[in-house]
N, C-alpha and C positions, 0 to 999 in steps of 0.2 A: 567597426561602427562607432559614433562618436558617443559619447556619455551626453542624455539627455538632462539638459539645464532649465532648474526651476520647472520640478514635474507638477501634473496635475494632481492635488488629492481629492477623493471620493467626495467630501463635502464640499469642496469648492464648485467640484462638476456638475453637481445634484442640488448643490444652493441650499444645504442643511447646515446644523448648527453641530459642529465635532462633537457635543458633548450629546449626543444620541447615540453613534455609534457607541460613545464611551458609557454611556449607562445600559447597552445592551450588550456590554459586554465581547461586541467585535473589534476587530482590528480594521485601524482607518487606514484603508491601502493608498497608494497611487494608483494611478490609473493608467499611465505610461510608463511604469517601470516595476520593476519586483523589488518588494520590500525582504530584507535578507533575515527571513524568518523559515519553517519548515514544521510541519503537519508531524508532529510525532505519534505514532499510534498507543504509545505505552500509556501518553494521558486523554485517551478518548474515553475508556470507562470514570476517571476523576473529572468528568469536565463540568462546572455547574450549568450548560447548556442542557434540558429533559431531554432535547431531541437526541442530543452528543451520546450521552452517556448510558441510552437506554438503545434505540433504532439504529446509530451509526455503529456503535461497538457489537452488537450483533450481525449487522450485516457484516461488518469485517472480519469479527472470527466464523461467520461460518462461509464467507467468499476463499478463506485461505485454509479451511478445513477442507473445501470442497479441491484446492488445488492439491494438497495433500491428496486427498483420494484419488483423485486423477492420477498425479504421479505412483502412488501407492499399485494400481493396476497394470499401469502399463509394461508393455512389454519387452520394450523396446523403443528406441531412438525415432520422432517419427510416425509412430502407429499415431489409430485415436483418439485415446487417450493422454498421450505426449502432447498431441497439436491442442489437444482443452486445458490442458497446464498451462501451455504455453498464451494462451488467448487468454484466461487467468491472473496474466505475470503481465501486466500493460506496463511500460516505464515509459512511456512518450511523457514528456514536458507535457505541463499544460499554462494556458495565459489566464484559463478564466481567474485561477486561486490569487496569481499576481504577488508568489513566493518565490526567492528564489536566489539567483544572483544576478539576474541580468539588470545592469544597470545602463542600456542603450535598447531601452524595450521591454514590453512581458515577454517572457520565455514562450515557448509553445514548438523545440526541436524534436528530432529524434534522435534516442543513445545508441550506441552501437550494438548491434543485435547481438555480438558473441559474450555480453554481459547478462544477457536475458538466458540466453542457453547455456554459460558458465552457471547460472544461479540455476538452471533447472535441473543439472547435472549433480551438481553441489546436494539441493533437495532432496532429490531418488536414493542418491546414497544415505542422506544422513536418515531418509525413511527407513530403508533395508537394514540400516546398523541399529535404526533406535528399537526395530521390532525384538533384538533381539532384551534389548534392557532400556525399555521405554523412558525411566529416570533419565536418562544420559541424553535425550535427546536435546535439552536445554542446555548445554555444555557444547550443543556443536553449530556450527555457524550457517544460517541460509546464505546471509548477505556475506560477501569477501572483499576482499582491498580495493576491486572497482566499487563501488555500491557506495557513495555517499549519503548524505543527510538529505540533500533536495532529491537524491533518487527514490528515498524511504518517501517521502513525504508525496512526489508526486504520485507513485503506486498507492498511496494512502486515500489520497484526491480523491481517484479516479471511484475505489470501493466505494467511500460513503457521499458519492457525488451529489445523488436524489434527496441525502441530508444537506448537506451545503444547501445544493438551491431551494428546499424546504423554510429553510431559515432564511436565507435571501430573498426569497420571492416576501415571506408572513413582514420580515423587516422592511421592506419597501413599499408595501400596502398600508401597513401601519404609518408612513411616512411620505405616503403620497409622493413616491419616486416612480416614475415610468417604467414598467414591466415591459417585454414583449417574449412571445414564440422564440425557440434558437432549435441551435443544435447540439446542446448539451445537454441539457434533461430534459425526459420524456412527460414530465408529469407537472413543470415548475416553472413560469416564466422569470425572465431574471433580468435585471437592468443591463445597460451597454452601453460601451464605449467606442463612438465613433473615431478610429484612423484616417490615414488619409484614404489606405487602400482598402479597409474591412470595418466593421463591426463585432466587436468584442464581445462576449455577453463577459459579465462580472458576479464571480461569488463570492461573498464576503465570509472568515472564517470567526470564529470563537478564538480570542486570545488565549482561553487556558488550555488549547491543545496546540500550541505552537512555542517554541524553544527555538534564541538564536542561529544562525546558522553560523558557523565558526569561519573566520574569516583570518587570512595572516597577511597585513600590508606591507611586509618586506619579507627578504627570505631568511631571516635571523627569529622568522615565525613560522616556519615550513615545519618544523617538529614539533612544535606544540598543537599546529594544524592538525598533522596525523594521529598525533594522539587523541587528541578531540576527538576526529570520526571514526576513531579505533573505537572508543569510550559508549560513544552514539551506538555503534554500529552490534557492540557486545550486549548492551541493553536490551537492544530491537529483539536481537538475535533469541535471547534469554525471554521475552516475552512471547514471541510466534513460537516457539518451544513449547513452552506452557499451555500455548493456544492447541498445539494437535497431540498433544503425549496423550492424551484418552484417547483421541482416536487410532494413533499406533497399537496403543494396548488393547483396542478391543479386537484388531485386527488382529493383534497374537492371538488374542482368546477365540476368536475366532478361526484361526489357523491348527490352536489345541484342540478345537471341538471336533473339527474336521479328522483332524489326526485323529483323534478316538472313533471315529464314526464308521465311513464306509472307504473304501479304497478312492471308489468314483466321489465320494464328494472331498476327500484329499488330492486326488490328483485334480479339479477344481480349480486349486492354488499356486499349482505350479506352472513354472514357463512351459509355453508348447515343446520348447528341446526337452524338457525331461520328462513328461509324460509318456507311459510305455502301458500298456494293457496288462502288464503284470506286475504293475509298482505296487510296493507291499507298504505296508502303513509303520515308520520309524515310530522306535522308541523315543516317549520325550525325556529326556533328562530336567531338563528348567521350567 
């Protein structure tokens, strides 16, 4: 698809003056193409946006605590609790953010599924290793060598979305830009961008939760590239760590209490293969 020329920006479409978005502190998108930036979760607590730094960053660490837990129970590949991890773990593009790389378009594809199930594979383990020394679980990787920058970012999206369009909708009221009903948030009407074939709605981000996205215009930058979203990805990694190590460790202490307790409320915790009517309750060493 050909590289769109002389895209439209947000102020020109809405007939505002750029230095609004600039004194509220959003980023002035395009509106036909993704500007090559990406949503990093690590600065959603630092972000001087109230709504960012207080409403979004709680909804996101307890959306990815609640995926931990999920994963944490199940039992297997597939049960119930695998398929609510997995519905949890969204990575589809999205167009409303207008992040990205796509520069013949907003993004808005889907990734290859065996990345979302590589990454929920990855997760279960590194739950099952960190219960045993909860520390450690920051040191071990959700995200792996598929999982870029815009993948972090749009999985970011999708969590603090009813933030995004909170802020989009109070910005465009404020500014007398046309709101309407969509299909993105339940609660937020949000401006759009007419296509030839669709209607867009548009959310506009806070710049101080977005970091370049690493780009290499020849292949004499193909190695500086991977290191970048090695660098990114170590970050990320080391912050969703941070985010569920209480909850691993309460579940060990909760798995010692068990163990001191009753037979039946230790076998509780174990897989259906190893429960047996006469399991005896292990000595804990740690």
């Amino acid at each position: 698809m050909a590289r769109i020329k002389n895209p439209t920006l947000f102020s020109k479409y809405f007939r505002i003056s750029a230095d609004v978005l600039e004194r509220a502190g959003l980023i002035h998108p395009f509106m036909d193409v993704d500007t090559p930036l990406f949503i990093d979760p690590v600065l959603l607590e630092k972000s001087s946006n109230p709504r960012i730094n207080t409403q979004a960053i709680q909804n996101f660490r307890a959306h990815f605590r609640s995926f931990v837990r999920l994963l944490a129970i199940s039992r297997q590949n597939n049960d119930a609790a695998w398929k609510g991890a997995r519905r949890q773990l969204d990575l589809r593009e999205l167009p409303e953010n207008g992040l990205g790389y796509g520069s013949s378009g907003r993004s808005g594809s889907s990734r290859p599924e065996h990345i979302r199930q590589a990454i929920l594979r990855t997760s279960k383990e590194i739950i099952e290793l960190g219960a045993d020394d909860p520390e450690m679980i920051s040191l071990m990787g959700f995200f792996e060598e598929d999982v870029g920058p815009d993948t972090i970012s749009d999985f970011t999206t999708r969590v603090i979305m009813e933030d995004l369009a909170a802020i989009t909708e109070e910005f465009c009221l404020s500014n007398k830009i046309p709101v309407r009903d969509n299909d993105v948030s339940e609660r937020h009407r949000l401006p759009a961008f007419q296509t030839n074939r669709k209607r867009v709605p548009i959310v506009l981000v806070p710049r101080d939760i977005v970091r370049d996205l690493p780009v290499a215009n020849d292949w004499s930058e193909i190695e500086r590239l991977v290191l970048q979203n090695a660098r990114i990805r170590e970050r990320v990694n080391r912050f969703l760590g941070g985010l569920i190590q209480p909850t691993v460790a309460d579940r060990k202490l909760a798995l010692r209490r068990a163990a001191m307790g009753s037979a039946d409320d230790f076998r509780a915790f174990l897989p259906p293969s190893r429960r047996t009517r006469r399991a005896t309750i292990p000595t804990l060493t740690h």
